[in-house]
C-alpha positions as CSV (number, residue, x, y, z in Angstrom):
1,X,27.7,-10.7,-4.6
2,X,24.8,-10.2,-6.6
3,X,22.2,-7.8,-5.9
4,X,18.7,-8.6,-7.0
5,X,16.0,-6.3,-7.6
6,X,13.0,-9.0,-6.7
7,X,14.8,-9.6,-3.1
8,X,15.2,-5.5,-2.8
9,X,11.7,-4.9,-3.6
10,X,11.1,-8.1,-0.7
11,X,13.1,-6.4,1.6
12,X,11.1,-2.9,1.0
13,X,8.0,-4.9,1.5
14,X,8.9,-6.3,5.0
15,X,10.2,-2.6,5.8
16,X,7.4,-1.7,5.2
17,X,5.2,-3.8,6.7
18,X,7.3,-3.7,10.1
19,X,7.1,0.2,10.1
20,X,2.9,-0.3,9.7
21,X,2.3,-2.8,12.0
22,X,2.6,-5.5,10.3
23,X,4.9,-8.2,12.1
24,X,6.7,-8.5,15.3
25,X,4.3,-5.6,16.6
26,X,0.9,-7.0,15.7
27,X,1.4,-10.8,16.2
28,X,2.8,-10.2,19.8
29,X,-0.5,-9.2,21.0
30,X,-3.4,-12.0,21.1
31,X,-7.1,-11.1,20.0
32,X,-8.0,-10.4,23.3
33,X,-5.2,-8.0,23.9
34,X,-6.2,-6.4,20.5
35,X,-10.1,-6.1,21.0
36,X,-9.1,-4.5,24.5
37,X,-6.7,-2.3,23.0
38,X,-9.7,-1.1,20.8
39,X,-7.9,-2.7,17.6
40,X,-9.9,-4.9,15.3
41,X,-9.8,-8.2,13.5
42,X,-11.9,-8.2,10.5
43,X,-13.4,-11.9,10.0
44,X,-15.8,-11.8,7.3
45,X,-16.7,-9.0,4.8
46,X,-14.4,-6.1,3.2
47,X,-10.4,-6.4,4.8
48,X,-8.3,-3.4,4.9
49,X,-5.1,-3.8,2.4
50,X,-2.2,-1.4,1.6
51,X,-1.3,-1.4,-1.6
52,X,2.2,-0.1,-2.9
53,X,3.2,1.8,-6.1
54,X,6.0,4.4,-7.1
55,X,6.2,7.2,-9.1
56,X,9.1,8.9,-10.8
57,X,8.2,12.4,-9.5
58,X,6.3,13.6,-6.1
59,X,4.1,15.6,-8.5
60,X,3.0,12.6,-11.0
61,X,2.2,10.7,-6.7
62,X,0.3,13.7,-5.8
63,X,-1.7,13.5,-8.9
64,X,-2.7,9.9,-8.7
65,X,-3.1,9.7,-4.8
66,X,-5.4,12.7,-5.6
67,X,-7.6,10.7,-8.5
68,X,-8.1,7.5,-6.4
69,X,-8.7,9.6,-3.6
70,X,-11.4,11.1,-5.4
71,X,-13.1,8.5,-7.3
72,X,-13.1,7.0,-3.4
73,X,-11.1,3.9,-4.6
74,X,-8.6,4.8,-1.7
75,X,-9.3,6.6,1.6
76,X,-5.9,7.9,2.0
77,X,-2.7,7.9,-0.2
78,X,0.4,8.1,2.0
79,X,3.4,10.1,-0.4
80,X,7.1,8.9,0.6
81,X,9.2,11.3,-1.5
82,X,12.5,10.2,-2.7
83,X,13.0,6.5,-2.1
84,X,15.9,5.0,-4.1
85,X,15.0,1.9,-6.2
86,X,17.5,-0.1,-7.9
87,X,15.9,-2.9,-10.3
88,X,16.5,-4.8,-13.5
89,X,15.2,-3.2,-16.6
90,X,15.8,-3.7,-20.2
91,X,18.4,-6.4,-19.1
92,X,20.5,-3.8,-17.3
93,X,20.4,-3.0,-14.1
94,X,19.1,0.8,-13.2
95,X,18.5,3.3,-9.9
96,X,16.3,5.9,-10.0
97,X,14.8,8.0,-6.8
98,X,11.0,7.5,-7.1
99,X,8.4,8.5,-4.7
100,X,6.8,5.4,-2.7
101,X,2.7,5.7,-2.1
102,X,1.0,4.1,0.2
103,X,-2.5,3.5,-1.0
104,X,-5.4,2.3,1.9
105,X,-8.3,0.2,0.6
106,X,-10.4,-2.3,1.0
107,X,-10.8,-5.7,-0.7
108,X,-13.7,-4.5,-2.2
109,X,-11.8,-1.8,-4.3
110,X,-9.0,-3.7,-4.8
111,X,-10.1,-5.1,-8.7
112,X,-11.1,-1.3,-9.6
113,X,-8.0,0.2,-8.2
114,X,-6.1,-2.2,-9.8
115,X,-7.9,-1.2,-13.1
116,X,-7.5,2.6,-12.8
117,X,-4.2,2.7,-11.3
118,X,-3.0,1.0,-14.6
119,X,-5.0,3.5,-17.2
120,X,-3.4,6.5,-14.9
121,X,0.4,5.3,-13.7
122,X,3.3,6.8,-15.8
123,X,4.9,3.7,-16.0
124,X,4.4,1.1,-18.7
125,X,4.9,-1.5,-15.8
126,X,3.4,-0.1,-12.5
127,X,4.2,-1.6,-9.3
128,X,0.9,-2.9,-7.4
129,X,1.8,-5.2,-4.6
130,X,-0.8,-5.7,-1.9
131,X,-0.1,-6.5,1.6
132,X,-2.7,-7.6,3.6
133,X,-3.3,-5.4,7.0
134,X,-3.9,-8.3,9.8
135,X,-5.2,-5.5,12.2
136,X,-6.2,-1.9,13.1
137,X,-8.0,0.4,15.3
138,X,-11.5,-0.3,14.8
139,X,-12.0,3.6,14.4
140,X,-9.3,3.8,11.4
141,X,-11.0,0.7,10.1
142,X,-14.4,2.1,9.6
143,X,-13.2,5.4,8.7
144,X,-11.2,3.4,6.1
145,X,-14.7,1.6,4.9
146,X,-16.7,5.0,4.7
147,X,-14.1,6.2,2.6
148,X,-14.3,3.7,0.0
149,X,-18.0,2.6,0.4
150,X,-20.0,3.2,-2.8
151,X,-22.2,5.9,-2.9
């Protein structure tokens, strides 16, 4: 059988995504359950996204968590040290451990943080894959907001 990097990375992204929240968790409860349960929908205006990126070292994360924390483009970056990625590159197929970040933003930021992730990553070809965050404690939210609001 052949393994392919794309339907790794997929299954990485649903990992993920379970581990946050994301399915089987969230979409059991209704919006009442989740207003009562002081969670939060967001209609209109700014959403709350995760985006996802490696790094080849937990030093080279740290530093770029730390920029887009700064430059508030992120509220938090989340560091997962030593994840093992296997992917196709330069037609072979490679492994390499890598740390996994977790960056928390808003739609707002997400153009810019694309932008600046790019000027600072290590990689030639940086991994940016957003998921969408379909709900949240409406105190995380807005801390999330304040973090990235323009000042």
């Amino acid at each position: 059988m052949k393994t392919d990097g794309y339907v790794g990375a997929l299954s990485l992204i649903r990992g993920v995504k379970n581990l946050l929240g994301g399915r089987g968790f969230v979409r059991t409860l209704n919006r009442t359950q989740n207003w009562e349960n002081g969670m939060q929908e967001h209609g209109s205006g700014p959403q709350a996204r995760i985006v996802l990126t490696t790094e080849s070292t937990l030093e080279e994360a740290n530093k770029l968590g730390r920029t887009l924390v700064e430059e508030r483009l992120v509220a938090c970056a989340t560091l997962l040290p030593v994840v093992q990625s296997i992917y196709h590159w330069n037609e072979q197929i490679q492994s390499a451990p890598e740390t996994m970040v977790l960056l928390k933003t808003s739609t707002d930021r997400l153009e810019q943080l694309e932008k600046r992730l790019m000027e600072l990553h290590s990689y030639r070809v940086p991994e940016f894959l957003v998921i969408p965050v379909e709900s949240g404690s409406a105190a995380y939210l807005d801390w999330l907001f304040g973090a990235v609001a323009t000042k």
